[in-house]
Structure formats: structure tokens, C-alpha cells
N, C-alpha and C positions, 0 to 999 in steps of 0.2 A: 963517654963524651963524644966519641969517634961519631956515635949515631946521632944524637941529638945537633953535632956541627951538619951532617947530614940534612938534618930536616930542615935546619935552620938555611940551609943553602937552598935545599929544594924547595921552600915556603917563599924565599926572597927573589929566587928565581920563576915563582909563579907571581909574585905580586910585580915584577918590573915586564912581564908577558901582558898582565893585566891593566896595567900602566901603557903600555906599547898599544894595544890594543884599545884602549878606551882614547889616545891620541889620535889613533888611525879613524876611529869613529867619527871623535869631533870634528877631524878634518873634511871625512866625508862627508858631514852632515851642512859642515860650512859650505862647498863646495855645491849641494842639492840646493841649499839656497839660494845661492850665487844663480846655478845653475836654470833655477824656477824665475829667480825677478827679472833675467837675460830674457825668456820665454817668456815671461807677462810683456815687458816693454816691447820684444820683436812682435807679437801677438798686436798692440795695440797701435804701433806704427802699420803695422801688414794691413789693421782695420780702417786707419786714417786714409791710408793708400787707396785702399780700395773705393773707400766714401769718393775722396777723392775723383780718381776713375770713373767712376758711374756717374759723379756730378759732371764731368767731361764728354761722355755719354750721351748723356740728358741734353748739351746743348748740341754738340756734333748732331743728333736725330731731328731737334730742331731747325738747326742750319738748313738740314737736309730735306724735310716737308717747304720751309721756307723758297729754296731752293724750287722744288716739283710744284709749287704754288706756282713762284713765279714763271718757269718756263710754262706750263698749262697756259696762266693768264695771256703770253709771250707768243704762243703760239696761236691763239685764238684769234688776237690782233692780226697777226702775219695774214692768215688766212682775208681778212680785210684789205688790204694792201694790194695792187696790183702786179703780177710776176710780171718777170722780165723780157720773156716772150710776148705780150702785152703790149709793154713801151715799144717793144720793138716794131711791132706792128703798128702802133698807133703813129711814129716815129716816121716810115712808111708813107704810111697815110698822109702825113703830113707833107712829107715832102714831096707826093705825088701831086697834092692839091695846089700847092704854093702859092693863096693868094694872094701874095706881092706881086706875082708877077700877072695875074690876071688884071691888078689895078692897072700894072704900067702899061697893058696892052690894051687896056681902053682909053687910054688919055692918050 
């Protein structure tokens, strides 16, 4: 009987290993999943982000021809315009001529 308590011990002690073992599974398996939908969702936020971003991109490059449009157009004008040396001189000129006072030295 000595042997057969034996087996019976050895059998219950491989079936509560088996047991132990098949709980360790499920947990890990729960856990890969857990661990997989965390990775789908940061996966699909990191993709949003990024959409995001490049649409941000998209207008910043805009902004920025808009931008080089208008200084070009800005500077093209300038060049129109009379510098300041110019006034200065005309300014000069002017006050060299002064005819005000050529009026009042003729009356």
C-alpha cells in the first residue's frame, strides 16, 4: 500500500505542477494581450501625432513661401522708392533755392 500512497502522492503532485503551470500560462497570455492592445493604441496615437505634425508642417512651409513672396514683392517696391541720401540731397537743394525768398527780393 506503501507504494501505491507513493504514486498517488507523486500523480497529485504532478497534477497541482500542472495546474500551477497552466495558471502561470493564462496569466501570461492575459498579460501578451493586455500587453499587444497598450501597442496597438500607443501605435495609433504616435500615428495621429504624427498626421498631426506634418499637417503643422504643411502650413509652417506655407507661412514661410508666403512669407519669401512677400518680402520679394517688398523689396522690389523699396527699390522704387527714393533712399534717403536722395531726400537728403534734394532737401539741399531745396534750401539752397528758397524761392520765398527770391519772391520777397523782388517786391
Amino acid at each position: 500500500m506503501a507504494e501505491g500512497d507513493e504514486n498517488y502522492n507523486y500523480l497529485n503532485d504532478i497534477n497541482v505542477r500542472i495546474k500551477d503551470i497552466d495558471e502561470k500560462q493564462k496569466a501570461l497570455k492575459e498579460r501578451v494581450l493586455l500587453i499587444g492592445e497598450n501597442l496597438v493604441e500607443l501605435k495609433e496615437n504616435t500615428e495621429a501625432r504624427i498626421l498631426e505634425i506634418k499637417k503643422d508642417l504643411e502650413l509652417l512651409k506655407q507661412n514661410a513661401e508666403r512669407m519669401v513672396a512677400f518680402l520679394e514683392t517688398a523689396s522690389k517696391e523699396f527699390s522704387k522708392y527714393a533712399r534717403k541720401e536722395d531726400l537728403e540731397i534734394l532737401s539741399k537743394q531745396a534750401r539752397m533755392f528758397q524761392p520765398l525768398e527770391l519772391i520777397k527780393k523782388k517786391d
